[in-house]
matplotlib code that plots the C-alpha trace (Angstrom):
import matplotlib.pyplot as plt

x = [28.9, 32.3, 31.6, 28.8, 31.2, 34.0, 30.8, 30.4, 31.5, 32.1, 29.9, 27.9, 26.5, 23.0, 21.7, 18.3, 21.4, 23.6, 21.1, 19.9, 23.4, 23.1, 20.1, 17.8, 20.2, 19.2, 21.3, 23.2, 22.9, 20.9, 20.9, 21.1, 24.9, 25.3, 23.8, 24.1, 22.9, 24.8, 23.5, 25.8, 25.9, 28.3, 29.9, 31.9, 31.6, 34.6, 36.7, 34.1, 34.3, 32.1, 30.2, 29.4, 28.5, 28.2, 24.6, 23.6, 20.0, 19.9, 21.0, 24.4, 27.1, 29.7, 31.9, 32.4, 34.4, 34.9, 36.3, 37.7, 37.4, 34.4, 36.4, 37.7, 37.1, 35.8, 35.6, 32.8, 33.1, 31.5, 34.7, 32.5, 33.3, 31.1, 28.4]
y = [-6.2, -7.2, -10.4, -8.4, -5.9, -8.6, -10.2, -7.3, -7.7, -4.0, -4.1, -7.5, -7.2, -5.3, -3.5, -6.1, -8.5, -6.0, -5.1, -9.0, -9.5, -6.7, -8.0, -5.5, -3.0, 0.4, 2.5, 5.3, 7.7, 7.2, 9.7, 11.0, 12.3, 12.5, 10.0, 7.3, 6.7, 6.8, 4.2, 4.2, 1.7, 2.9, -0.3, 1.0, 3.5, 3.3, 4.1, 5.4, 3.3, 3.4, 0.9, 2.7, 2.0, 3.9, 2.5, 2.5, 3.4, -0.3, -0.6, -2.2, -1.7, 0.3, 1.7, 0.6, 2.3, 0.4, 0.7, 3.9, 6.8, 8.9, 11.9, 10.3, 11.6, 9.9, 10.6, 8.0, 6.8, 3.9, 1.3, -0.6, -0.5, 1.3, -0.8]
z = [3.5, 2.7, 0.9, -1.1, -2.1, -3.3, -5.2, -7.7, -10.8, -12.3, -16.2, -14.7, -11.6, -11.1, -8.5, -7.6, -7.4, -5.1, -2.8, -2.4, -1.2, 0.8, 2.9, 3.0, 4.6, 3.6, 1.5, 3.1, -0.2, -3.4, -5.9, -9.5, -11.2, -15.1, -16.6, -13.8, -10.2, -7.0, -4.5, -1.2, 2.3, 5.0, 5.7, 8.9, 11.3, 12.6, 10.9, 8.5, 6.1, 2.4, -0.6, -3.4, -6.9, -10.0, -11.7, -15.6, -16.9, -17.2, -13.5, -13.8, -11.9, -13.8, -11.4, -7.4, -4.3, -1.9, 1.7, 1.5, 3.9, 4.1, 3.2, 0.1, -3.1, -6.1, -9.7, -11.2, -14.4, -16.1, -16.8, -19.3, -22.8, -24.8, -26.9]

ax = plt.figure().add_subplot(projection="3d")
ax.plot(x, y, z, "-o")
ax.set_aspect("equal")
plt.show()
């Protein structure tokens, strides 16, 4: 999971591309916020430890957490520029 995390490249990377890397492990959370969609693997238990990215309509990744704790909090926001 690590080396599929450090692959991501925020405004480049899509998520048929992010899950390939992931091999088939399932995602933890997906769901809708905003405009954008939430797709989530744990990538530790323990600690507890999250992936998570931020998805376009186009199914990009826009914004990415990475290893941080569970309890963390998380404000996404797409860091592409706008079109």
């Amino acid at each position: 999971m690590r080396a599929a995390a450090k692959a991501v490249v925020v405004c480049k990377t899509t998520e048929a591309e992010l899950r390939a890397a992931m091999h088939g492990a399932t995602p933890f959370r997906d769901g809708r916020i905003h405009l954008g969609r939430i797709v989530s693997w744990v990538a530790s238990k323990s600690p507890e430890r999250f992936l998570a990215v931020l998805l376009d309509e186009r199914g990009v990744v826009v914004d990415l957490l990475w290893d941080t704790p569970g309890g963390a909090t998380w404000d996404p926001r797409s860091q592409c520029p706008a079109p």
